[in-house]
Phi, psi and omega in degrees: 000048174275146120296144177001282189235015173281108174229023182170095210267132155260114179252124190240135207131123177223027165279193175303329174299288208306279163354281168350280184310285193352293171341267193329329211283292185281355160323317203279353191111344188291130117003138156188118180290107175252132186250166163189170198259338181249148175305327222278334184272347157285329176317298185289316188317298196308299177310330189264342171312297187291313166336306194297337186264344161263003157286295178326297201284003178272301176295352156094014179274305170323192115223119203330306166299356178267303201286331187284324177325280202303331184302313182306302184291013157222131228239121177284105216237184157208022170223126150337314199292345196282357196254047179266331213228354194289155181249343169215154217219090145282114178293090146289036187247220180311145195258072168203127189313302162308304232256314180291328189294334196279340169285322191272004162276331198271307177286003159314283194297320172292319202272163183303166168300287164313028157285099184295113160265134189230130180263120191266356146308133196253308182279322176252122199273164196291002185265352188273334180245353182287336169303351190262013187228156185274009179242043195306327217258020173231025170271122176205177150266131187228123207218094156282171201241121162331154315287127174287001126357293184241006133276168215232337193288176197182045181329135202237116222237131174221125172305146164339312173242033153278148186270166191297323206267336155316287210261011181270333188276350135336293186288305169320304183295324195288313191304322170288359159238062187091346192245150178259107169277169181235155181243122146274113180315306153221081265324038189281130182308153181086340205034221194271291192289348176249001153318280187302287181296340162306320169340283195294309250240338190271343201236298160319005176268296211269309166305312185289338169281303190245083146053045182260339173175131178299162207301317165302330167280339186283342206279307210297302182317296225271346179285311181293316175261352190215015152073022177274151162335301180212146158315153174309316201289318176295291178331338172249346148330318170276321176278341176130084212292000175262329153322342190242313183316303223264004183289295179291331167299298174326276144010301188263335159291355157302290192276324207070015185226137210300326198298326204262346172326117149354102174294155167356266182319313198290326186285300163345260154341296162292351191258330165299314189102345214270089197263320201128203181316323186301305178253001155091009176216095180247238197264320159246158185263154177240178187255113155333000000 
């Protein structure tokens, strides 16, 4: 289950997002390098991976012979050199800027020529990071959505200086593995959904900082009247409330302007430690 000239995926990152895709990746059949720098964090991943996959084969999504396959094409690394052979490069790490730029200059010098690097950053668009590489037009954003297990959209982002065969083999590779992409022609931080959804999640902030109705009411509402699926607040409990800190910092260190500052609560929470699901305390407590 390859396209053309992707016959073997890098993913770099082994928290929930980066770890995911992977899955998803060998689910789809690819080879796939999930990297992280430390052992201790493929170690979890692979364990919260395998939860995931013996939830599926219990509900009948699976098959024991599906999850031991996928299991095989994936290979857990903590070296860079693993990426020599890769034909596409997902970024999943910390949402700073300096720190993707100093990866993709190093995987600029490893990965094959013809190797697509790509960022699964919603905020910072690929022009910001493609100069640090001798490969501008084989730079893009490829931005799946928490959890990527279960979501099916893929934003697929194409820079100034991306190229048309960069970003058609982007879009190809997303069908193949199952997911329905969307192409943005051109670049904006947020793209489309989280464009929309910083709205809402920013205006849920703001009720909730200055004291028209708790962080639990707010959820009920937006579940109840407006028929989404989980409140903003869970919803950032899950994806990581540090994640919305550096979105927004990253934001603000852009514009300068006070407005785009992280909010009150968020800076709160993080300076706490209080992450979300991850660390069992966001805006709700969880049970290990």
């Amino acid at each position: 289950m390859n396209i053309g000239r992707i016959n073997r995926v890098g993913v770099i990152g082994s928290g929930t997002m980066g770890s995911q895709i992977a899955m998803v990746c060998a689910l789809a059949g690819y080879p796939v390098v999930l990297h992280d720098i430390e052992e201790s964090s493929l170690d979890k991943a692979r364990k919260s991976l395998k939860g995931h996959m013996d939830r599926r084969i219990k509900k009948g999504k699976l098959t024991e012979a599906q999850v031991e396959e996928a299991f095989q094409l994936l290979h857990f690394s903590t070296s860079l050199n693993d990426f020599k052979e890769v034909d596409l490069v997902i970024e999943a790490i910390i949402e700073k800027l300096g720190v993707k730029r100093e990866l993709f200059a190093q995987l600029d010098q490893i990965c094959p020529k013809h190797c697509i690097l790509a960022t699964n950053s919603s905020t910072i668009v690929s022009s910001k990071i493609a100069d640090v590489t001798d490969r501008p037009e084989a730079v893009c954003n490829i931005h799946f959505f928490n959890p990527a297990l279960v979501m099916d959209l893929v934003e697929v982002v194409k820079g100034p200086h991306t190229s048309d065969l960069t970003v058609d083999t982007a879009y190809q590779f997303v069908e193949s593995i199952h997911k329905t992409p969307v192409l943005l022609q051109k670049e904006i931080s947020g793209f489309v959904a989280n464009r929309i959804l910083g709205k809402l999640v920013d205006e849920a902030v703001f009720l909730l900082e200055n004291g028209y109705a708790t962080h639990e009411e707010i959820d009920l509402v937006c579940t109840k009247a407006l028929n989404h699926p989980i409140g903003p607040f869970v919803l950032m409990d899950l994806t990581g409330i540090d994640v919305n800190y550096y979105v927004r910092q990253q934001r603000y260190e852009e514009s300068g302007n006070e407005a785009d500052r992280p909010a009150r609560i968020v800076e709160e929470k993080v300076s706490k430690g209080e992450l979300g699901r991850k660390t069992g305390k966001g805006f709700y407590s969880y049970q290990s």
